[in-house]
C-alpha positions as CSV (number, residue, x, y, z in Angstrom):
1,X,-19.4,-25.6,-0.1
2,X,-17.8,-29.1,0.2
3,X,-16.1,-29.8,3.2
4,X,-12.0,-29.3,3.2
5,X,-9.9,-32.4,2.8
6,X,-7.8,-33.6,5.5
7,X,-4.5,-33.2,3.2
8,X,-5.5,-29.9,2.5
9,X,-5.7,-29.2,6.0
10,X,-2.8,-30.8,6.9
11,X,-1.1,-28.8,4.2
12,X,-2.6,-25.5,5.8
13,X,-1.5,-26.3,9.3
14,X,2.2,-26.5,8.1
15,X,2.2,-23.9,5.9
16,X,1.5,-21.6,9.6
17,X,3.9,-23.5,11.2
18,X,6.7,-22.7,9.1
19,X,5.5,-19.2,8.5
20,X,5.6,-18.8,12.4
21,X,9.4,-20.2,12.8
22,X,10.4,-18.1,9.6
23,X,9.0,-15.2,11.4
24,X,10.5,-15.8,14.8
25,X,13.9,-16.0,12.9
26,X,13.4,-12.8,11.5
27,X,12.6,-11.7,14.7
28,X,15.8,-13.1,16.3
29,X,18.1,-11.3,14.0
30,X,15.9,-8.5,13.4
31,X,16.0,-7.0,16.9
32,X,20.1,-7.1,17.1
33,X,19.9,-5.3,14.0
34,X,17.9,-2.4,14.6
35,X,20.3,-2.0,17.2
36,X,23.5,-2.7,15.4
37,X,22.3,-0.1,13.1
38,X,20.9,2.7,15.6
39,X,25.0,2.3,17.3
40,X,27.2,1.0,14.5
41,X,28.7,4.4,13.4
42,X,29.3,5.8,16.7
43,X,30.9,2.6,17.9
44,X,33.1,2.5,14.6
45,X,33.9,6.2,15.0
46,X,34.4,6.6,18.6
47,X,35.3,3.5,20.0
48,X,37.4,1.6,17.3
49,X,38.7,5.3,16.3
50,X,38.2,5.3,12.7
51,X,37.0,8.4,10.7
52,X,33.8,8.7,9.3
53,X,35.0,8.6,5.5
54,X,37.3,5.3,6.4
55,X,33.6,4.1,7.2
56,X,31.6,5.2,5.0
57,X,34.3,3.6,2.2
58,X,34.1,0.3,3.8
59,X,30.4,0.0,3.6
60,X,30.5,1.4,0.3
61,X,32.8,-2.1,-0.6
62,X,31.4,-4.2,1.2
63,X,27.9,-4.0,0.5
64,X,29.1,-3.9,-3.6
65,X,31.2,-6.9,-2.9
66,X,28.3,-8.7,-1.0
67,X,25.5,-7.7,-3.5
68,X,27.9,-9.4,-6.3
69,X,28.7,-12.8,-3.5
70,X,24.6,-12.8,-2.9
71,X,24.2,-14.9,-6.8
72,X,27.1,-17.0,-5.9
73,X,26.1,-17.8,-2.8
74,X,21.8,-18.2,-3.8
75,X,23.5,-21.2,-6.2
76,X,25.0,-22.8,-3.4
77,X,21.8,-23.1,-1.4
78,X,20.0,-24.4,-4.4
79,X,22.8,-27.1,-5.2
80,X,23.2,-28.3,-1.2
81,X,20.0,-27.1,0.5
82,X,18.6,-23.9,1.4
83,X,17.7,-24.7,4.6
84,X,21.9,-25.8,5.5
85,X,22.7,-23.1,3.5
86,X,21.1,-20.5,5.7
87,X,22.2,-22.1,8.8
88,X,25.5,-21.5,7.8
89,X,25.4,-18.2,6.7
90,X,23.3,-17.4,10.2
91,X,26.5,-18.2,12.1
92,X,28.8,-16.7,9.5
93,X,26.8,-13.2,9.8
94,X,26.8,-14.1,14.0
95,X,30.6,-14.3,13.6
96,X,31.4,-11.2,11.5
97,X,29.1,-9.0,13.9
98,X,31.1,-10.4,17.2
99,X,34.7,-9.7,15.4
100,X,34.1,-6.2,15.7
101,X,34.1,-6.6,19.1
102,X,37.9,-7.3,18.8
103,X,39.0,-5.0,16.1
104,X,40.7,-2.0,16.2
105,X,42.7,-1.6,12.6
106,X,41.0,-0.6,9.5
107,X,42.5,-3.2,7.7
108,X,40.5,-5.9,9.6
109,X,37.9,-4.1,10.0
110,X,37.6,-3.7,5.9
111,X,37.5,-7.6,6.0
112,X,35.0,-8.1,9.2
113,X,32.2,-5.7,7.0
114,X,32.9,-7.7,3.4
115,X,32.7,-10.4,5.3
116,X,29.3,-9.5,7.2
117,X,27.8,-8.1,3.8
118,X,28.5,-11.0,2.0
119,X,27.2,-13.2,4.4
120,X,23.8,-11.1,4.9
121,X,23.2,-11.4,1.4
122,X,24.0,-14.8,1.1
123,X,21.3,-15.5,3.9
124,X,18.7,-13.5,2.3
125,X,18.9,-15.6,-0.7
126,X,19.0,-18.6,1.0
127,X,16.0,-17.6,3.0
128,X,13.9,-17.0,-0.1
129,X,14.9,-20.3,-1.7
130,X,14.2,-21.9,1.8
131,X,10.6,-20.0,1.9
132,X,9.9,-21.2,-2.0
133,X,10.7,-24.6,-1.3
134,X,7.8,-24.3,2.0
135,X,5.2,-22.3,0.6
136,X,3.0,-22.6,-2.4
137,X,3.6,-19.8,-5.1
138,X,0.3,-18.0,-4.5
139,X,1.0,-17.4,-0.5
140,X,4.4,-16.6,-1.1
141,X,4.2,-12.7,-1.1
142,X,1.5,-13.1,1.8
143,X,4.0,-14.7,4.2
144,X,6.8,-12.0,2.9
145,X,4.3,-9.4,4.2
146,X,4.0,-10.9,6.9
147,X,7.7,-11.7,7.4
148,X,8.4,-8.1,6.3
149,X,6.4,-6.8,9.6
150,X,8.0,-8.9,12.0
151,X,11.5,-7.2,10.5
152,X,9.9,-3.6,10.9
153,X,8.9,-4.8,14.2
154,X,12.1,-6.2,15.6
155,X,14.3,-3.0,13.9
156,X,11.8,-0.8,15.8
157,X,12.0,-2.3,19.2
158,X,15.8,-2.9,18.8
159,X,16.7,0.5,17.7
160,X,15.3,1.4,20.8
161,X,18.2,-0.3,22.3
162,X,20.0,1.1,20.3
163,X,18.8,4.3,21.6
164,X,19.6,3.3,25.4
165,X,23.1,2.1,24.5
166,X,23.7,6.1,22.8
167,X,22.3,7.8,25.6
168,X,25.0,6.2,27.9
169,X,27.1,6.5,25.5
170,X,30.1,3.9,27.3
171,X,32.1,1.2,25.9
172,X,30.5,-1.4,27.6
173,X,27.1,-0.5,25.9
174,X,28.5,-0.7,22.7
175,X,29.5,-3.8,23.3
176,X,26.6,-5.5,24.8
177,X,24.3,-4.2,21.4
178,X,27.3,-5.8,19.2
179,X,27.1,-9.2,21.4
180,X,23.2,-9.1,21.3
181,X,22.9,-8.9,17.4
182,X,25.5,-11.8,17.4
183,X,23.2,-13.8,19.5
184,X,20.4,-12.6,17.5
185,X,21.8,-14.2,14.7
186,X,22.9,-17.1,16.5
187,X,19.3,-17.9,17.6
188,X,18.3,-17.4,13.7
189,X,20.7,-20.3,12.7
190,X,19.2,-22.9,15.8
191,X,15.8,-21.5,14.6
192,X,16.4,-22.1,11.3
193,X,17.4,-25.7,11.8
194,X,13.6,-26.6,13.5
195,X,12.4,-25.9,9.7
196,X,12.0,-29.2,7.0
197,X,14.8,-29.7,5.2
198,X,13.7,-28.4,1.1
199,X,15.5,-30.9,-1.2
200,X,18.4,-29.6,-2.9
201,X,18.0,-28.5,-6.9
202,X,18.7,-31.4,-9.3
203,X,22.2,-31.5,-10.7
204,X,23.0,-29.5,-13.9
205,X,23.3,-30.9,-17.5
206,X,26.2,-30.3,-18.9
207,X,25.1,-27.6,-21.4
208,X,23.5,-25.7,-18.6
209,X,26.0,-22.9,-17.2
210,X,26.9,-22.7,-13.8
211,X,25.1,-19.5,-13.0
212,X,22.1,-19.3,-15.5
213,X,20.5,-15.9,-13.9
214,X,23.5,-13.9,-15.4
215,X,22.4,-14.7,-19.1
216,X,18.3,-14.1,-18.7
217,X,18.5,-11.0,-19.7
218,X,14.7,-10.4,-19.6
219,X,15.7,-11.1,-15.9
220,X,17.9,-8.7,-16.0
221,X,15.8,-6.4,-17.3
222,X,13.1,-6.8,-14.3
223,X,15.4,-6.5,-11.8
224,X,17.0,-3.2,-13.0
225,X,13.1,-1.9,-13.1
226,X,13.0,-3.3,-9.6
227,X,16.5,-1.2,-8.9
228,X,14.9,1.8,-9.9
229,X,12.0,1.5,-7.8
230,X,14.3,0.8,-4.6
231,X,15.1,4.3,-5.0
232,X,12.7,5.2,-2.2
233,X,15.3,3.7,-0.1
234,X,18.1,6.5,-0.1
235,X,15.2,8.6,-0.6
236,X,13.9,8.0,3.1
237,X,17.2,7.1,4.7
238,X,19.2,10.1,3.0
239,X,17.4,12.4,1.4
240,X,14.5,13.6,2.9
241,X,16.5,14.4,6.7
242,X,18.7,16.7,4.5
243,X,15.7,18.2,2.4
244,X,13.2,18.9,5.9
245,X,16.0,20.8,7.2
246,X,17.6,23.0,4.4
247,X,14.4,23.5,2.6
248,X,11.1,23.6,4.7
249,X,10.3,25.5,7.8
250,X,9.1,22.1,9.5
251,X,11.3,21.5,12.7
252,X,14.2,19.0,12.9
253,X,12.1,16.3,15.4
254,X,9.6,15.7,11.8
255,X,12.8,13.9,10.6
256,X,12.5,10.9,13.3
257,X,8.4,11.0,13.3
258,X,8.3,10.5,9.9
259,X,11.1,7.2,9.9
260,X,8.4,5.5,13.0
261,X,5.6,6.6,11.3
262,X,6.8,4.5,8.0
263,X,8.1,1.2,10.4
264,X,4.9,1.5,12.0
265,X,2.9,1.8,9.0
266,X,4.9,-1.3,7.5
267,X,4.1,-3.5,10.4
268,X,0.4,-2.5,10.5
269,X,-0.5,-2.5,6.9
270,X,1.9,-4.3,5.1
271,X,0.3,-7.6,4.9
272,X,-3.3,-6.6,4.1
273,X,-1.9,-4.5,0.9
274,X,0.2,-7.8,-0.4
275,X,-3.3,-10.3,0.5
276,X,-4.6,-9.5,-3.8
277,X,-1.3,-10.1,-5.0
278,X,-0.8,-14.1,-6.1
279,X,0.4,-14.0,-9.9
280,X,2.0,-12.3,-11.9
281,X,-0.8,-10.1,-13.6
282,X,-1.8,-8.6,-9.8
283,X,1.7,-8.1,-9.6
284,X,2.5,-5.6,-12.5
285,X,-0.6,-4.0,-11.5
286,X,0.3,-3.2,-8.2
287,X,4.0,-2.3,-9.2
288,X,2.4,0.2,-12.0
289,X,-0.1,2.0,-9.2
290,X,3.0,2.1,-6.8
291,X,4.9,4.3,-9.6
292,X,2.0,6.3,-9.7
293,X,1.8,6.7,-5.9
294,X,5.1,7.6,-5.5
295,X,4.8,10.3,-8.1
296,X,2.2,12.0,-6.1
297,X,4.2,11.7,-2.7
298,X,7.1,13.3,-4.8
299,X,4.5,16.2,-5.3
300,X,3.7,16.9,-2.3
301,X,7.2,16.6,-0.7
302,X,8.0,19.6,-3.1
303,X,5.1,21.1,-1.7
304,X,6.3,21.0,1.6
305,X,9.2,23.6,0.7
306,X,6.2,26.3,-0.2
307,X,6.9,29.4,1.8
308,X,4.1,30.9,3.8
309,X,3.5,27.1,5.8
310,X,5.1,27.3,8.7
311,X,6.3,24.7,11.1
312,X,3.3,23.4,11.6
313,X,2.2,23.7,8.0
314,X,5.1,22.5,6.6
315,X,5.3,19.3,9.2
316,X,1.5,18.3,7.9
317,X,2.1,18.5,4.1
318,X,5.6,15.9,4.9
319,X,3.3,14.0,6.9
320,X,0.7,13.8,4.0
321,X,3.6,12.8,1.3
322,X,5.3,10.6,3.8
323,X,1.6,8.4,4.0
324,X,1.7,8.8,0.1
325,X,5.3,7.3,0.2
326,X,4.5,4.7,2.6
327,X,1.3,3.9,0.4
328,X,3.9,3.2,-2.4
329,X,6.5,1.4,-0.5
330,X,4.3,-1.5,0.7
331,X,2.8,-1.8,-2.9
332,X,6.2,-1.6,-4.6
333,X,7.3,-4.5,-2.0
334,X,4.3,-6.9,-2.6
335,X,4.4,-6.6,-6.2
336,X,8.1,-7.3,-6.2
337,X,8.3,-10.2,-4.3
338,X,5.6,-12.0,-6.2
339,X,7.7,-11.3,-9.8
340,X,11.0,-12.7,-8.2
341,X,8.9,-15.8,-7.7
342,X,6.9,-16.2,-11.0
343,X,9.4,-15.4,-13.1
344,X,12.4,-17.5,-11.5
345,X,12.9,-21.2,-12.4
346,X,11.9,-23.6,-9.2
347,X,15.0,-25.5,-8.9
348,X,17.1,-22.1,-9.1
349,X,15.2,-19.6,-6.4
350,X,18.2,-19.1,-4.4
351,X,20.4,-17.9,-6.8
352,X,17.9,-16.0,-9.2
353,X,17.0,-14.8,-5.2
354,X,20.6,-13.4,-4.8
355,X,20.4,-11.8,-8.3
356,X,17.1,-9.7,-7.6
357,X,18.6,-9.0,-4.3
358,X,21.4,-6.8,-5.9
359,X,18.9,-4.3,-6.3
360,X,18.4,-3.1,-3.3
361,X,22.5,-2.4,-2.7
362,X,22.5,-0.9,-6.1
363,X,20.1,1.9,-5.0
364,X,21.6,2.5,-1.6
365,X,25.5,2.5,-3.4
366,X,24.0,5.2,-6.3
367,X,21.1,6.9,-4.8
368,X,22.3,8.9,-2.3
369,X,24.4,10.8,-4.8
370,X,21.4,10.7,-7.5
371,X,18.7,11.9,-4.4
372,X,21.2,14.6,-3.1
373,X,21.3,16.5,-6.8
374,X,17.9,16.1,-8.0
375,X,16.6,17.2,-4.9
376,X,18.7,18.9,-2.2
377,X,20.7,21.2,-5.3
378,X,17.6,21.3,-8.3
379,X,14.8,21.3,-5.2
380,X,11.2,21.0,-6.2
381,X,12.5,20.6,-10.4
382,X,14.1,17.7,-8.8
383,X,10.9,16.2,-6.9
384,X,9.3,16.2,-10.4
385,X,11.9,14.3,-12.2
386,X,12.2,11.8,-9.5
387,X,8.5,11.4,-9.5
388,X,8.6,10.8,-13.3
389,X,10.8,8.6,-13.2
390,X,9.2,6.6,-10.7
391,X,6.0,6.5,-12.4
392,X,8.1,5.3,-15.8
393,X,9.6,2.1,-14.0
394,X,6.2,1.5,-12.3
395,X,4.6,1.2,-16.0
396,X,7.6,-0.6,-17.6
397,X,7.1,-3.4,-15.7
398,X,4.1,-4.1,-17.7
399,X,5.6,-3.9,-21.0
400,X,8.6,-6.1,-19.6
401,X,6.9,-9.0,-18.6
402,X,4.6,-8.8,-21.2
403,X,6.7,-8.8,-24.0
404,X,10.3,-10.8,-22.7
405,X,8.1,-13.6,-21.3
406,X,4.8,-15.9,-22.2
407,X,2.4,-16.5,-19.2
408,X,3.0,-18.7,-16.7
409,X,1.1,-21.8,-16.9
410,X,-0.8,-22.7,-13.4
411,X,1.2,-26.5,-12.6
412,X,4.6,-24.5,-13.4
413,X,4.0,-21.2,-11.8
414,X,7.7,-20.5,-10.6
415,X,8.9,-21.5,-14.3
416,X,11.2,-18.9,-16.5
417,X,9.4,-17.4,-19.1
418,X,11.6,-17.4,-22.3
């Protein structure tokens, strides 16, 4: 085997360097998050005094309002910078998180969360035009696994701040989590700014519009697959707590072993399940076996309401389906990544980024809805369907980047397929 260059090397060495910094970013903000999250509704609720709807309303907006800004906001970190961009919206998010420290009307508070969705998805676009512009295309969904951990592993740790902050239960706490994600986010920005700077995209023709990703349909098309797979979010968040306890005999504490047992699982084998995928053909493949997957976990999570289990008995079959799920999740998230890449032209990541990105919003704004009748009112019927239609977006995938788009060849392999 001949020898490695010394460019190549080089090349190497700074790839891991930026990979580390992305990562302790994530880190930063990551740990404030898990727990902003883990407090958020109690602190909204008890401290600011609104009611639970008035909350659950204002999310509802402002995570619409800020999937719709993330496209928006992705061309603005192609056309001045990603890595400025990201800064920015850093110490935007930093500054919505420490208003609510001050607000107490729901009008304001209606603004502070637009404001904090909007900027979050801003940033995540920003960060995965920043992260195209650092990393070759065929390690790009390697370092996503890899930053995907370090999130799992900062939300773990700081929901269990979170968790100190609720069993005090004082003002005081409340506050101290809300000014600790603010730093966190703070830190991201000044972390941030250690990166290179990736040029910014080459100005537009005249004939080109302003925001291209809203007329690739074939994009389109991919990213409502994508939407469908997502899914699996409500599905964990929402509606499995509700199904454990109104439909198996497994005891309430399952509910809580089952969310660590999926961050953990994330954090341990996230990164070895995305190492195959590096173009688009490993990509379909491992979005079509996650479909298939996640139609066995739905299966066995309809087996878990079987009567004659038990506690125990129950609690292992969820366990089973919740490994199944987990299986699913991580292959779902490799393969995704790598087709927001490929199929997204390299001087417009950030805002074809912030289009992709709506997907996830999308399935937490209609899934719980969708998750709570198919399987909390039609039960195991419900499973099926759901399972069926996860297995039918895992094999469309194939079909839709077969047929709306030619292969990528190897010197353009970020280039749109027409």
């Amino acid at each position: 085997m001949p020898p490695r260059s010394r460019t190549h090397t080089r090349t190497d060495t700074r790839t891991r360097t930026n990979t580390r910094t992305l990562a302790a970013a994530q880190l930063a903000n990551s740990l404030g998050d898990g727990a902003f999250y883990t407090t958020s509704a109690l602190y909204f609720t008890r401290v600011v005094g609104l009611s639970p709807t008035q909350v659950g309303l204002a999310l509802t907006v402002a995570w619409a309002v800020g999937a719709v800004a993330g496209v928006p906001l992705g061309a603005l970190a192609d056309r001045r910078g990603p890595r400025g961009a990201a800064v920015l919206l850093a110490l935007a998010t930093a500054a919505a998180v420490l208003s609510f420290l001050v607000i107490r009307s729901y009008g304001v508070f209606l603004l502070a969360v637009v404001g904090y969705a909007v900027a979050q998805c801003g940033l995540a676009a920003a960060r995965q035009a920043l992260l195209a512009g650092l990393v070759a295309p065929g390690e790009r969904t390697g370092v996503l696994a890899r930053l995907q951990s370090t999130l799992n592993a900062g939300l773990a740790a700081g929901a269990g701040v979170g968790g100190l902050a609720l069993q005090h239960d004082t003002h005081a706490g409340y506050l101290a989590v809300f000014a600790l994600d603010g730093a966190g986010f703070v830190a991201c920005a000044l972390i941030l700014l250690r990166l290179p700077a990736v040029p910014a995209a080459p100005t537009r023709t005249a004939k080109e519009p302003r925001l291209a990703v809203l007329r690739d349909r074939p994009y389109a098309v991919v990213t409502l697959i994508n939407a469908v797979l997502l899914l699996r979010l409500p599905l964990l968040s929402v509606a499995l707590p509700l199904w454990i306890v109104t439909h198996t005999a497994a005891p309430g504490w399952v509910v809580s072993a089952l969310f660590v047992l999926n961050t953990l699982g994330v954090m341990a084998f996230q990164v070895r399940v995305a190492r195959g995928v590096t173009g688009l053909s490993t990509a379909v493949r491992i979005v079509r076996r996650s479909g298939i997957v996640m139609l066995a976990a739905c299966v066995v999570f309809a087996a878990s309401a079987a009567g004659g289990l038990g506690p125990w008995g129950a609690a292992a079959v969820l366990v089973a389906a919740s490994v199944l799920q987990l299986v699913g999740e991580m292959q779902q998230s490799a393969g995704s990544w790598q087709l927001s890449f490929t199929l997204a032209p390299p001087h417009r990541v950030g805002q074809y980024q912030g289009f992709f990105g709506t997907g996830g919003p999308l399935a937490r704004t209609a899934g719980p809805l969708l998750m709570t009748t198919l399987l909390i009112t039609w039960g195991v019927p419900g499973w099926l369907l759901l399972g069926t239609l996860f297995l039918a977006a895992g094999a469309a995938m194939a079909p839709a980047t077969r047929h709306l788009y030619r292969p990528v060849p190897a010197q353009k392999a970020g280039a749109p397929l027409p």
